[in-house]
Biotite code that builds the C-alpha atoms (Angstrom):
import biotite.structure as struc

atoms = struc.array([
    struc.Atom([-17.996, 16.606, -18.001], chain_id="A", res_id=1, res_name="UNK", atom_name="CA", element="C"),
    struc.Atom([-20.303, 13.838, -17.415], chain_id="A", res_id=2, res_name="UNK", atom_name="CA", element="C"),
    struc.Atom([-17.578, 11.595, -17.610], chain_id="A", res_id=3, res_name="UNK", atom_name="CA", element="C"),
    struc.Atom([-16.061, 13.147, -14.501], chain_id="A", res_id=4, res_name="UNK", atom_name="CA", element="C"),
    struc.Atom([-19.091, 13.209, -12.345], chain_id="A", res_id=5, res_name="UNK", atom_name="CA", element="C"),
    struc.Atom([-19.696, 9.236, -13.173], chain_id="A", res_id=6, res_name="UNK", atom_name="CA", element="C"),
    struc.Atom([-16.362, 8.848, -12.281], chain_id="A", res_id=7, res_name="UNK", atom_name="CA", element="C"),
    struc.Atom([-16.589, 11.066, -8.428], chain_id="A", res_id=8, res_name="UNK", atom_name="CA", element="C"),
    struc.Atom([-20.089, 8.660, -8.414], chain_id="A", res_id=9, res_name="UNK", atom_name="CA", element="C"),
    struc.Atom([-17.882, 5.512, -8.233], chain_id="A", res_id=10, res_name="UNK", atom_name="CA", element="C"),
    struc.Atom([-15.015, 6.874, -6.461], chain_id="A", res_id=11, res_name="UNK", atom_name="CA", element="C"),
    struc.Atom([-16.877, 7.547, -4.225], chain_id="A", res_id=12, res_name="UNK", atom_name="CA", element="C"),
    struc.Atom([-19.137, 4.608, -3.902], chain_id="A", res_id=13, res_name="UNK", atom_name="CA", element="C"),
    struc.Atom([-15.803, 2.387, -3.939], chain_id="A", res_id=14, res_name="UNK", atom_name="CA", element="C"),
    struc.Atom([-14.548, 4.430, -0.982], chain_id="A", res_id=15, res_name="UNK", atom_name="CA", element="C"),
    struc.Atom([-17.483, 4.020, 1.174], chain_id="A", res_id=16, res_name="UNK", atom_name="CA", element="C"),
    struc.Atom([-17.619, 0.117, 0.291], chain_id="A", res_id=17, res_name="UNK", atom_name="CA", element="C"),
    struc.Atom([-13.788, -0.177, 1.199], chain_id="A", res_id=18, res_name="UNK", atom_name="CA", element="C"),
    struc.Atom([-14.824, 1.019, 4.437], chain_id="A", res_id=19, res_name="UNK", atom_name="CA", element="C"),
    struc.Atom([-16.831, -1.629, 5.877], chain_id="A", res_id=20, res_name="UNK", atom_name="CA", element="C"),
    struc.Atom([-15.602, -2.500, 9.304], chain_id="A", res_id=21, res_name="UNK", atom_name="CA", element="C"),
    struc.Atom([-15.013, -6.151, 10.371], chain_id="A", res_id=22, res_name="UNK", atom_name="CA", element="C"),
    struc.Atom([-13.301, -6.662, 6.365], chain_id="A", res_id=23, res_name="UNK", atom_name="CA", element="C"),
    struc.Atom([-9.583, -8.311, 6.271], chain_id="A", res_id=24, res_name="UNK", atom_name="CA", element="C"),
    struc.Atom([-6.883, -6.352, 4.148], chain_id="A", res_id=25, res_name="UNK", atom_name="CA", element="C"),
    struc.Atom([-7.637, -8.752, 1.401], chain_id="A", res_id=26, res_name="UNK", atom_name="CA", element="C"),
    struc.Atom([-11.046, -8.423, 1.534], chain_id="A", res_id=27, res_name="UNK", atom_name="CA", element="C"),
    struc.Atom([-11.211, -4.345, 1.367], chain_id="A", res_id=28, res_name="UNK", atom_name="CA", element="C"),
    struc.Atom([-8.380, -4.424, -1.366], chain_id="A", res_id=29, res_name="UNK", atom_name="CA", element="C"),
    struc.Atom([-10.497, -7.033, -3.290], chain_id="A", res_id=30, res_name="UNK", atom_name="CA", element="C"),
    struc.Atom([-13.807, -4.926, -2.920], chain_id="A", res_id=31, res_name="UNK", atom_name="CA", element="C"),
    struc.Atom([-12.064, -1.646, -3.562], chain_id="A", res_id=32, res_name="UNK", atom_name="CA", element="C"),
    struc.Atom([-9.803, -3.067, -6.527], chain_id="A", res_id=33, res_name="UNK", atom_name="CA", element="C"),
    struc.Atom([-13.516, -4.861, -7.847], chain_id="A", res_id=34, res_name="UNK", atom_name="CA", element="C"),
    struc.Atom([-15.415, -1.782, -7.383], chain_id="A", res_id=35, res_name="UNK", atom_name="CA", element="C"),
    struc.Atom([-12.957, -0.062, -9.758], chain_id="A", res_id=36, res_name="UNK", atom_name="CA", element="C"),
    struc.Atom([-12.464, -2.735, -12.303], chain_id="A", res_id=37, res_name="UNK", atom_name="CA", element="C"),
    struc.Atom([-16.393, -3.194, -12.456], chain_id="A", res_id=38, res_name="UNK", atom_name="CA", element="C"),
    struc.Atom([-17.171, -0.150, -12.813], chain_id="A", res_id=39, res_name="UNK", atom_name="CA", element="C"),
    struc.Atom([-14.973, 0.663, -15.750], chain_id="A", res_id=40, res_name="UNK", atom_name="CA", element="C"),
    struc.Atom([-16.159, -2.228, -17.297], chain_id="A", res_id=41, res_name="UNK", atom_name="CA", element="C"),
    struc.Atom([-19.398, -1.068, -17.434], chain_id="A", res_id=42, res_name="UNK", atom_name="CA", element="C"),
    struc.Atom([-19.004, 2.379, -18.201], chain_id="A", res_id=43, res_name="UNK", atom_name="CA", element="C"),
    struc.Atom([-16.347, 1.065, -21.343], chain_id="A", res_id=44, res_name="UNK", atom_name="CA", element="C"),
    struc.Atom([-19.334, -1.797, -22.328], chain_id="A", res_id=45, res_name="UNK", atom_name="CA", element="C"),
    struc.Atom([-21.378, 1.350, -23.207], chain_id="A", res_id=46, res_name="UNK", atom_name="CA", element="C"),
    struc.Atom([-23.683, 1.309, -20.136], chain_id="A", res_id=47, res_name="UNK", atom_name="CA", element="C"),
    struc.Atom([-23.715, 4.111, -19.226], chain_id="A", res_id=48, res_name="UNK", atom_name="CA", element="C"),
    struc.Atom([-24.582, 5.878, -15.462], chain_id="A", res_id=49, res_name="UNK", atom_name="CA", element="C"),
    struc.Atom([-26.360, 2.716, -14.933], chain_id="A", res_id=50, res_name="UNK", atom_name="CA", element="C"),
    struc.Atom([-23.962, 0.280, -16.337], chain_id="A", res_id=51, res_name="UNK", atom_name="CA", element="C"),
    struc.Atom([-21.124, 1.466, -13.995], chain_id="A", res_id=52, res_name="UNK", atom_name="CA", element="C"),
    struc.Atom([-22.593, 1.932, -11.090], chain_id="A", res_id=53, res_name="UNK", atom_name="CA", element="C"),
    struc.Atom([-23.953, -1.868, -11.661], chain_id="A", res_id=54, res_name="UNK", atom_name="CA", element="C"),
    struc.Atom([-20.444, -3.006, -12.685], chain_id="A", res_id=55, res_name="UNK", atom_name="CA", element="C"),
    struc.Atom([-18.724, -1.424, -9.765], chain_id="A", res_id=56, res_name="UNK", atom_name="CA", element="C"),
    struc.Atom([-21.651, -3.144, -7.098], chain_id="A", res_id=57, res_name="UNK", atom_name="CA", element="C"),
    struc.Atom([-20.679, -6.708, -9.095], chain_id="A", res_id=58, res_name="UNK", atom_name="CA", element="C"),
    struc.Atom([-17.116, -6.119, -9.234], chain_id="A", res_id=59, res_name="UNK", atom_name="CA", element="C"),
    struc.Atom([-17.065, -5.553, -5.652], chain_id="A", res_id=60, res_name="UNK", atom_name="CA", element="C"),
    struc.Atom([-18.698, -8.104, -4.134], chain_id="A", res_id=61, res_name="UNK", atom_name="CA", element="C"),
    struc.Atom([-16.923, -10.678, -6.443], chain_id="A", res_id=62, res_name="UNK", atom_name="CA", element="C"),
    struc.Atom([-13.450, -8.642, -5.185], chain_id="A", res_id=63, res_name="UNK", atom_name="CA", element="C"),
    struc.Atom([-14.545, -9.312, -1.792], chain_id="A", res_id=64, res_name="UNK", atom_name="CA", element="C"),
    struc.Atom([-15.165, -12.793, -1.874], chain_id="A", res_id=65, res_name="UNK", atom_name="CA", element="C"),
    struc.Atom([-12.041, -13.481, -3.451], chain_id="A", res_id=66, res_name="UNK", atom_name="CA", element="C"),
    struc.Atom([-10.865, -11.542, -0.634], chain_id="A", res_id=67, res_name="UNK", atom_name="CA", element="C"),
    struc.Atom([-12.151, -13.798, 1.588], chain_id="A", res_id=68, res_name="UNK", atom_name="CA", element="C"),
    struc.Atom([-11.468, -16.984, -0.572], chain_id="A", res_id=69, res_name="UNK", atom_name="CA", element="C"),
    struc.Atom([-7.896, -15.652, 0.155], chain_id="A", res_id=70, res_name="UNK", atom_name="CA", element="C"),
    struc.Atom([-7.831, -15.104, 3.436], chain_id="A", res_id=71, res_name="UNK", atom_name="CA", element="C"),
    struc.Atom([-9.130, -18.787, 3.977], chain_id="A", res_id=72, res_name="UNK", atom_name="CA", element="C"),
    struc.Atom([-6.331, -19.795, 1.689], chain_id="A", res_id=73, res_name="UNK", atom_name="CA", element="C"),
    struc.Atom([-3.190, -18.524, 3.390], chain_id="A", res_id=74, res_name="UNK", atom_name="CA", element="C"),
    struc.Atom([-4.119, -17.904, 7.163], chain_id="A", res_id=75, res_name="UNK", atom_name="CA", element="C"),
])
């Protein structure tokens, strides 16, 4: 059971991060996608509430600026 409610915490933290206004398609994909990764990462590295909610705030702010480092790329 607490595995499900850490895992509605970062769903739904991902959701509200992938809604920033003003992001690129890349960008929100790279945040969401980040968010996600990061988060399971954290959780699977044994840390716990803390551990994934830090892992998903990491993973998406390094997904969004590769996001941006792709946007920059191909427009």
């Amino acid at each position: 059971m607490p595995r499900l409610i850490l895992a509605t915490v970062v769903l739904a933290a991902t959701l509200g991060i992938g809604g920033c206004a003003g992001q690129t398609r890349a960008e929100k994909v790279g945040t969401v996608g980040g968010a996600v990764a990061g988060g399971a990462i954290g959780n699977a590295a044994g840390g716990g509430t803390l551990g994934t909610l830090g892992g998903a705030a990491a993973g998406g702010y390094i997904g969004n600026k590769a996001g941006d480092a792709y946007d920059k790329k191909n427009h």
